[in-house]
C-alpha positions, 0 to 999 in steps of 0.5 A: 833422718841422716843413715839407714838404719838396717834391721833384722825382720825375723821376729822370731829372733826377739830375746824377750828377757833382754832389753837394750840401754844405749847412752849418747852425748852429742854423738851425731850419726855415730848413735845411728850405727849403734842402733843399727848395730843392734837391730842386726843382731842374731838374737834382738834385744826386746827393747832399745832406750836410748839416753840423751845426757844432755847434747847441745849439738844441733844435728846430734839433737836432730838425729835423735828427734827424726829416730823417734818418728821412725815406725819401722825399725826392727826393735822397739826405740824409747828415747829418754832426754836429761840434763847432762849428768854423766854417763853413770847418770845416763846408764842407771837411767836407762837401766831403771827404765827396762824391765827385762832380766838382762839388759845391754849395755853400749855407748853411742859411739861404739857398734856390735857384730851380730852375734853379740847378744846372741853369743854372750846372753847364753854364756850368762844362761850357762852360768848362774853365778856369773853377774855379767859378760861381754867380749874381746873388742875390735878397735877401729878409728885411731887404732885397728887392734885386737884388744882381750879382756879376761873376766873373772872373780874380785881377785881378777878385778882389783888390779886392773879392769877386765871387762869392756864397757859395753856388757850383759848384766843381770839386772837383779844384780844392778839392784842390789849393788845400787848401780853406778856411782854418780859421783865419778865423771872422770872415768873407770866408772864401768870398772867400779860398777864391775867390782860392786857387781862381783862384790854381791856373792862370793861366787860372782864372775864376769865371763868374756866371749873369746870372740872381737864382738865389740866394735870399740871406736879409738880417738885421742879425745876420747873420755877413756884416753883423757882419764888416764890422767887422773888413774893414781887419783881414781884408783885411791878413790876405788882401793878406799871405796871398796876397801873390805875387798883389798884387805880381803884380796891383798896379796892377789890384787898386789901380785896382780899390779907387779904381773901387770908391771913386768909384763910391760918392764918385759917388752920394752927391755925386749924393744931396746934389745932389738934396736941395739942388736939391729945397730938403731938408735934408741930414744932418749928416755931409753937413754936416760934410763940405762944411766940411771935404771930404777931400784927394787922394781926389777929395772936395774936387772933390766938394765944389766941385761940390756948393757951385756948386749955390748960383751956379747961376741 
């Protein structure tokens, strides 16, 4: 097997109430750093699954074949192999199959620092009401950031995303709101399955460890960035399935998209002002926008104080 796979031996360190779903397509060695990552946790989980959605891959399949032959691995591996029906197919999958009250969530190409699950299972014992959690992210590959999602209730949740991917939930909670919809292949399937979860109790939350504990991986390629494309037409497909929870929330999830908008509007005009007062040249779509600004969104404004720049003494 291509890798060492690194492992935590003190085995004192199992969490018997969580288990681990980790779903691959043909990922190739990366799955062997998603599993090393998780054999290196402060707290191990019960249980790896790893779902196989399908690779055709020749060394993604080989990987995987050699990984079940391997007797020494800290955490027990089950390697379950489909036809390729997506990654909400290949996360209930995996989820159905476990047995413990708290499951782990990772895709193959991502990785965990160590205390993870150590750090965002508690957060989950402290809370009862809380559905799931998880924790800020560190983005490596394409781009080295740090990324802070926020968490929080139903109103939090219906203007944008606020929980990464990779995540605790409890999986009485996954029973109940039926898990992830089949039927979305073109992404922000993990933030529906975030708005059915916080939809079973008017109490329910999802909490986020303030600490970069997700090694998230960036390619220009990637699933993610490609459904970016189809946003307005997922969004209308989510607004009309979770339609009782927008009409309960309308004014929260609206003021939560116009926050969302001049926030960006905000830094931009900040961008144009520093190029100009710094005598650069600013693009032409800056250009064209300062000619014809936008009306009724707060754009116009912006290009008046932008403009002003040019009366200042």
């Amino acid at each position: 097997m291509e890798g060492k796979i690194k492992m935590n031996n003190n085995r004192d360190c199992f969490g018997a109430d969580i288990e681990a779903v980790i779903t691959s397509f043909n990922q190739g060695t990366m799955i062997l750093e998603a599993v090393e990552s998780l054999c290196a946790q402060t707290l191990l989980p019960k249980k790896i699954i790893i779902v196989d959605d399908g690779s055709k891959e020749e060394n993604s399949i080989r990987i995987l074949k050699d990984m079940e032959k391997k007797a020494d691995l800290s955490v027990p591996v089950m390697i379950h192999y489909q036809e390729n029906r997506g990654v909400s197919s290949a996360r209930n999958t995996g989820i159905k199959k476990t047995l413990a009250p708290m499951v782990l969530v990772l895709d193959g190409d991502d990785k965990l620092e160590p205390e993870f699950t150590e750090y965002v299972s508690q957060l989950l014992r402290d809370n009862p009401s809380m559905v799931a959690a998880s924790s800020r992210m560190h983005t490596f590959g394409i781009l080295d950031s740090i990324v802070c999602p926020a968490g929080g209730n139903i109103s939090s949740f219906l203007s944008r995303n606020c929980c990464p991917a990779t995540h605790i939930l409890r999986r009485e909670i996954f029973e109940q709101c039926g898990g992830y919809d089949e039927s979305m292949r073109s992404g922000f399937e993990d933030w529906d399955f975030f708005l059915s979860m916080i939809e079973t109790s008017p109490e329910a939350w999802i909490g986020i460890v303030d600490k970069p504990l997700i090694q998230y991986r960036t390619a220009p390629a990637s699933s993610n960035i490609k459904s970016m494309d189809k946003r307005l037409e997922i969004m209308r497909f989510m607004i009309e399935k979770h339609i009782s929870s927008y009409h309960d929330h309308l004014a929260d999830a609206l003021l939560g998209i116009e926050t969302i908008s001049n926030l960006r509007l905000y830094h931009w005009e900040n961008e144009v002002t520093h190029a100009i007062r710094s005598h650069q040249e600013i693009s032409r779509l800056s250009k064209e926008f300062l000619e014809s600004p936008t009306y009724g969104d707060g754009g116009m404004a912006s290009a008046v104080r932008i403009a002003s720049i040019g009366e200042e003494k």
